[in-house]
C-alpha positions as CSV (number, residue, x, y, z in Angstrom):
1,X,0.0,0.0,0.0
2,X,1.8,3.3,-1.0
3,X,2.5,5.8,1.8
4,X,-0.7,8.4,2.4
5,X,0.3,11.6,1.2
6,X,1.1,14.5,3.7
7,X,0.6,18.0,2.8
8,X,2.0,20.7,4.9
9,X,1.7,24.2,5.6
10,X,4.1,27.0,6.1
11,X,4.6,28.5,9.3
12,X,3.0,32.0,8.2
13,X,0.0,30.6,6.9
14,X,-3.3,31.7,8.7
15,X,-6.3,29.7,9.3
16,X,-9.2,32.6,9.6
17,X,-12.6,32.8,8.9
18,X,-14.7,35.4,7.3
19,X,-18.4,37.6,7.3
20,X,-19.5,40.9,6.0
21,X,-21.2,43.3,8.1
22,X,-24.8,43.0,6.8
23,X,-24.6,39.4,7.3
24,X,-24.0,39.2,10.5
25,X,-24.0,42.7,13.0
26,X,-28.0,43.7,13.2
27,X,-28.5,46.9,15.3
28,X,-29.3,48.6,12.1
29,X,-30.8,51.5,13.7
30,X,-28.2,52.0,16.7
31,X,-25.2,54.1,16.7
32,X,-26.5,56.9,14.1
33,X,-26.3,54.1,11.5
34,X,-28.7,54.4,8.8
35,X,-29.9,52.1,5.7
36,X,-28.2,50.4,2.9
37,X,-29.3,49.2,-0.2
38,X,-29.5,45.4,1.6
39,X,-31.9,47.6,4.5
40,X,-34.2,48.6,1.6
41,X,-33.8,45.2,-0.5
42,X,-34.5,43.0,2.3
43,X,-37.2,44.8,3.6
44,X,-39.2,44.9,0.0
45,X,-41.5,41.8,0.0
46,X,-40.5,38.9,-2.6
47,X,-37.1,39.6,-2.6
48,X,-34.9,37.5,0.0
49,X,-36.4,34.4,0.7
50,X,-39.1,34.3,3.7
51,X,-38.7,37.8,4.1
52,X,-35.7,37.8,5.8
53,X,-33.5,40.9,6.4
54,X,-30.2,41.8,8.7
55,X,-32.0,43.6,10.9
56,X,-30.3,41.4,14.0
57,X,-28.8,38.8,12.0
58,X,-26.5,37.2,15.0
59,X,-26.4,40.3,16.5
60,X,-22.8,40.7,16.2
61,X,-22.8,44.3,16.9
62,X,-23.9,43.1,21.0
63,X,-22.2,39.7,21.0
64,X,-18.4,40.4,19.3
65,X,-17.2,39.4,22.3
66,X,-18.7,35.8,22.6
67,X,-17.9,35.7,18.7
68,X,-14.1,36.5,18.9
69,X,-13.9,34.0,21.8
70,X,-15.5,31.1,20.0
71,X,-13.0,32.0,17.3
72,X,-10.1,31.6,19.7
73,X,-11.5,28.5,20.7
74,X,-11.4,26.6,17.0
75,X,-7.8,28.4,16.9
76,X,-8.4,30.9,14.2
77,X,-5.3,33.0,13.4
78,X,-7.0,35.5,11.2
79,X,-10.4,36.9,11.2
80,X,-11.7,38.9,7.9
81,X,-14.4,41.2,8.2
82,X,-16.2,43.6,6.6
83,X,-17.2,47.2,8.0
84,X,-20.6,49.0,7.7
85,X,-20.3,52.1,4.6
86,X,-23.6,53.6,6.6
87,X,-22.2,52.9,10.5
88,X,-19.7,54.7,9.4
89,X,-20.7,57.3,7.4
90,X,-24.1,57.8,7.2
91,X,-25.2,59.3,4.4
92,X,-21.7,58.3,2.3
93,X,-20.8,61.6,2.7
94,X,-18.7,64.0,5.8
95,X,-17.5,63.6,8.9
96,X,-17.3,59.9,10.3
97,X,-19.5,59.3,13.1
98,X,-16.9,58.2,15.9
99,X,-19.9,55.8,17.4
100,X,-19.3,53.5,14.6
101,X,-15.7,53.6,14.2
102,X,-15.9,53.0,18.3
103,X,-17.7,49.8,17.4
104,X,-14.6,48.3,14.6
105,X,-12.1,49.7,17.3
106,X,-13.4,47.6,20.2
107,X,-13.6,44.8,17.4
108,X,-9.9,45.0,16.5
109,X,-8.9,45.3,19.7
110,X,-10.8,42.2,20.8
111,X,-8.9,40.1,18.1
112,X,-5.7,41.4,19.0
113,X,-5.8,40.1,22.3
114,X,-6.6,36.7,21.1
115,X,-4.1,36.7,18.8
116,X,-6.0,37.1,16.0
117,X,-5.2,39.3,13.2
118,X,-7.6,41.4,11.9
119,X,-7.9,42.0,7.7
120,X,-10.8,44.3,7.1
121,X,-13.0,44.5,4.0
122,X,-14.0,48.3,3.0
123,X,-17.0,47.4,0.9
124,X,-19.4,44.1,1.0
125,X,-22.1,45.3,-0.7
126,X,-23.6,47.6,1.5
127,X,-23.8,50.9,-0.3
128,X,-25.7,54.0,1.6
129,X,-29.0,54.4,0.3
130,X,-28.3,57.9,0.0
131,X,-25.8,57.5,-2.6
132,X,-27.9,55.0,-4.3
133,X,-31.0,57.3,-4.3
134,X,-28.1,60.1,-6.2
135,X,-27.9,56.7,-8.7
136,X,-25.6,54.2,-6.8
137,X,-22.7,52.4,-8.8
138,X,-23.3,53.7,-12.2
139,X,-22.6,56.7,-11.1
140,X,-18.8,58.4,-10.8
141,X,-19.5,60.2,-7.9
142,X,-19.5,56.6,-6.2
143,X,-16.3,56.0,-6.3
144,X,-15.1,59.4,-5.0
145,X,-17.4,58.9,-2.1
146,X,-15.9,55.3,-1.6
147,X,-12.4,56.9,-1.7
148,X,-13.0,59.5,1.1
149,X,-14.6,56.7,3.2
150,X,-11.8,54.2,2.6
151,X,-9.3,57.1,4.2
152,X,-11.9,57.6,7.5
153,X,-11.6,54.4,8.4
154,X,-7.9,54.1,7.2
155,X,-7.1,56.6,9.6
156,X,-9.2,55.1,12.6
157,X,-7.5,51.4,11.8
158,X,-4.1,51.4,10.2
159,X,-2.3,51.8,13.4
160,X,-3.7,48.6,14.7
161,X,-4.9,46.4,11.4
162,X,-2.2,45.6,8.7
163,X,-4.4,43.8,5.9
164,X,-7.1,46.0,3.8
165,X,-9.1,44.8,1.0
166,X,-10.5,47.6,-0.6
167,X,-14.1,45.6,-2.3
168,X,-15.4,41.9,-2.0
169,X,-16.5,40.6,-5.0
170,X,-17.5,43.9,-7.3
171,X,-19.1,41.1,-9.9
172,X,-21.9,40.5,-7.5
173,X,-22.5,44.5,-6.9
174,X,-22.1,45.6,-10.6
175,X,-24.0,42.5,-12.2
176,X,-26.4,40.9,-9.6
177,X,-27.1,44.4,-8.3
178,X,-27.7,46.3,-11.4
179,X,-28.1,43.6,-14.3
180,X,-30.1,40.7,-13.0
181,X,-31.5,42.2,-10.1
182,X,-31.2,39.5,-8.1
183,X,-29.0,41.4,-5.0
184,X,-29.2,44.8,-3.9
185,X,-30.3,47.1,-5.1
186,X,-31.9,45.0,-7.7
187,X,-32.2,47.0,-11.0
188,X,-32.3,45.5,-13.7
189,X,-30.4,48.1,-16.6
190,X,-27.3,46.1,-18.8
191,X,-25.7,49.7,-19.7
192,X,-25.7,50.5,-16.1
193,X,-24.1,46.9,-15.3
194,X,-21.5,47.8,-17.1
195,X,-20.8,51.8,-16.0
196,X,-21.1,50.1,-12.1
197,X,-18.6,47.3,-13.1
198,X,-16.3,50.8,-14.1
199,X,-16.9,52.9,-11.0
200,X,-16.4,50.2,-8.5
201,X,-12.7,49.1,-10.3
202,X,-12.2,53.2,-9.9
203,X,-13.4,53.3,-6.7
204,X,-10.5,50.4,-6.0
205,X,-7.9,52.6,-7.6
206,X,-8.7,55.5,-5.4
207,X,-9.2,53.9,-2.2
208,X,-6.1,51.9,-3.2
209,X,-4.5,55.4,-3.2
210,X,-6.0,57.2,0.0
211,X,-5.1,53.9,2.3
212,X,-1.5,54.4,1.1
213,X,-1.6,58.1,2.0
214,X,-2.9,57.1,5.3
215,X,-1.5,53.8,6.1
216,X,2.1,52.5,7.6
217,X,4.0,51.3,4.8
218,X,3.9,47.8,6.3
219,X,0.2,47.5,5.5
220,X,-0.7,45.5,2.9
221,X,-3.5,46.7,0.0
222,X,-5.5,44.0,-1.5
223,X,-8.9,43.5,-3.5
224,X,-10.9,40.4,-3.4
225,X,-12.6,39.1,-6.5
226,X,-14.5,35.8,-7.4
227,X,-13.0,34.8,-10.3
228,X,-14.7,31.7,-12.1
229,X,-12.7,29.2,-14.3
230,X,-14.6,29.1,-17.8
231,X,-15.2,25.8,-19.7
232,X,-17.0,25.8,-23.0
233,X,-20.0,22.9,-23.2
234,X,-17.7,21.9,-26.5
235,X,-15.4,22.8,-28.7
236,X,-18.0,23.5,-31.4
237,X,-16.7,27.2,-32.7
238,X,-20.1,28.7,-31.1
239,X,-19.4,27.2,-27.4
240,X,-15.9,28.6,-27.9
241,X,-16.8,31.9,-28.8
242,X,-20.0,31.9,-26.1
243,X,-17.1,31.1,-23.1
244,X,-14.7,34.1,-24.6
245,X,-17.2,36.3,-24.3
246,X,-18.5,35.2,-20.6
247,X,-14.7,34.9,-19.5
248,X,-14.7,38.3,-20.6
249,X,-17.2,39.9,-18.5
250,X,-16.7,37.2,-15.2
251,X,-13.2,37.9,-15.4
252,X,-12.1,40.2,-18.0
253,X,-13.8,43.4,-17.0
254,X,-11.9,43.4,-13.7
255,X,-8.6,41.5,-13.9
256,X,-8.1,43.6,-16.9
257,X,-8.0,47.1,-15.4
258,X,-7.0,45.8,-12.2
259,X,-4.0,43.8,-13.0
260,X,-2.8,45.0,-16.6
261,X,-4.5,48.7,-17.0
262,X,-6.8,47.9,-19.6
263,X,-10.5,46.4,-20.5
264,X,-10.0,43.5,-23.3
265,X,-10.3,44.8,-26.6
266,X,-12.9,41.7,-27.0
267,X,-14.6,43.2,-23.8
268,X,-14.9,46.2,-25.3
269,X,-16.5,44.8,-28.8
270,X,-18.8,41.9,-27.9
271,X,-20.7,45.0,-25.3
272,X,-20.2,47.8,-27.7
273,X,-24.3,47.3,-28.8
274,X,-25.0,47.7,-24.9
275,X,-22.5,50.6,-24.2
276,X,-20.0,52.8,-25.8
277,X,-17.8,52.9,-23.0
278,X,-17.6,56.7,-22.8
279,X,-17.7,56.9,-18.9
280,X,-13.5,55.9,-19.1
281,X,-12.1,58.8,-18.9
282,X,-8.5,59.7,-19.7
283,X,-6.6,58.6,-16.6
284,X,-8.9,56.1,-15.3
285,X,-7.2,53.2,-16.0
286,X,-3.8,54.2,-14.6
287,X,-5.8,55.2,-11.2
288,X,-7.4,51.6,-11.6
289,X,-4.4,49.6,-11.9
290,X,-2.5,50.7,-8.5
291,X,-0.1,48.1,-7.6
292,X,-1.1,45.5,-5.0
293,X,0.3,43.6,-1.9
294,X,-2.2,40.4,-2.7
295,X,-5.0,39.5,-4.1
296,X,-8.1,37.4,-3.1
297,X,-9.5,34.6,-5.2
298,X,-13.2,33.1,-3.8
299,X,-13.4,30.3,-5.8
300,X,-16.9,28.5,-5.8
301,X,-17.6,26.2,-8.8
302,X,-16.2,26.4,-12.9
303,X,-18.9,27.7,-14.9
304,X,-20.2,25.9,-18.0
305,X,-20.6,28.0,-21.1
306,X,-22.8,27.1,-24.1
307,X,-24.4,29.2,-26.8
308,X,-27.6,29.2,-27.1
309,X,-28.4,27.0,-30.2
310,X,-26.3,24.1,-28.4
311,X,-27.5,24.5,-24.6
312,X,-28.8,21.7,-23.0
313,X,-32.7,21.3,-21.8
314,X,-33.1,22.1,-18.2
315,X,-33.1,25.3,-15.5
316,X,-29.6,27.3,-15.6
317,X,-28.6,27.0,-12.2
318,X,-25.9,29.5,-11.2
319,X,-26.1,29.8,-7.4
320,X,-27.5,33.2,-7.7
321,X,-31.0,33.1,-8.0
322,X,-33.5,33.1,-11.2
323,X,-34.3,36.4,-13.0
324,X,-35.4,36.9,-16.1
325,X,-32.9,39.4,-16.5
């Protein structure tokens, strides 16, 4: 019988675990906190399933304590979190509100004395309603918001937390959120899809940009995006094609900027009957593509492209909910 094989570790690695703020904090009327688009989705009958919202979730915001202890107890060394846009900053504009920055600072310093290092998440999908009501995502004015928010808490944190992640999975905002519908704040508008997949990948560059003029140089920068492997049905010429073209805009439209400093020119044609891509402006991409201290993959399943004349009988099932969008 041949030897089981061992796989090992190295000493640096960290076993954490991971929420976003929505998800899990409730007391979403305490501290001057006020709603987010998940607030107003969740509360808007037929949209989460039986009606559920956040509004106590597991009541993080009370029970941190208990939370970072049971953590400790399964020996996490790392513990990545995201922090509340409207806790914050309320309307996604001004002055913090120190209440809410109070709450992450107890957090952080909770984790610290387990020995668990903190990695925070700027932006899990919980934009101020207020911006949204001034358009949300599709709008520039977004991403300069995002960027002045990303320095408050910056200069709150960075003396104690040395692992930033500027957005968690922009896909889900800029194509669940404005294309299918099927997450906050569920419009359903292809050209907007695409000048919300834009803003957030500018809103990345910037608050790339303010955390370094904020943080110790120690700290490391970081975005998080849930790439998907691509695999055509077959390798009839029309699967191929079908799977360039979803590679492009599951991938493409944010590794590109991101990582190289430029949307694929087969990006840019294959959506040129949805958009004309007028809303990158000179400049843009250099802000986009800031360099980075590490990037996060969350990996789920490949994804199985066909065209349409060869896909097979039966529901698409994505993991994301149907829409007819």
């Amino acid at each position: 019988m041949p030897e089981p094989m061992t796989v090992s570790f190295p000493p640096a690695f960290l076993w954490g675990a991971a929420t976003s703020a929505y998800q899990i904090e409730g007391a979403v009327r305490e501290g001057g906190r006020t709603p987010s688009i998940w607030d107003t989705f969740s509360h808007t009958p037929g949209r989460t399933a039986d009606g559920d919202t956040g509004d106590i979730a597991v009541d993080h915001y009370h029970r941190y304590r208990d939370d970072v202890a049971l953590m400790a107890e399964l020996g996490l060394t790392a513990y990545r979190f995201s922090v509340s846009w409207p806790r914050v900053q309320p309307t996604g504009r001004g002055p913090a509100v120190q209440v809410g920055l109070d709450f992450y600072r107890r957090l952080v310093d909770e984790l610290l004395s387990h020995g668990i290092k903190p990695a925070i998440t700027l932006y899990h999908w919980d934009l101020p309603q207020e911006l949204e009501d001034a358009g949300g995502w599709p709008e520039r004015d977004t991403a300069l918001r995002f960027a002045e928010y990303a320095r408050l808490v910056g200069e709150a944190l960075g003396d104690r937390v040395q692992q930033w992640i500027t957005l968690n999975e922009p896909w889900c905002s800029a194509f669940l959120g404005y294309g299918s519908g099927v997450h906050a704040p569920g419009r359903t508008e292809p050209p907007a899809t695409l000048r919300a997949a834009h803003h957030l990948n500018l809103a990345h560059g910037l608050a790339t940009q303010a955390l370094r003029s904020v943080l110790p140089a120690r700290d490391s920068v970081a975005v998080s995006l849930n790439s998907q492997v691509i695999r055509p049905l077959s390798q009839d010429p029309a699967d191929l094609a079908a799977a360039r073209r979803i590679d492009d805009l599951a991938n493409g439209v944010f590794h590109g900027p991101i990582l190289h400093g430029a949307y694929p020119a087969t990006l840019l044609e294959a959506t040129s009957s949805v958009t004309d891509w007028s809303y990158v402006l000179d400049g843009d991409l250099a802000t986009i593509n800031q360099p980075l201290d590490a990037l996060g993959l969350n990996y789920y399943t490949p994804v199985l492209v066909s065209s349409a004349e060869n896909a097979p009988e039966g529901p698409r099932a994505d993991g994301h909910g149907a829409s007819a969008h």
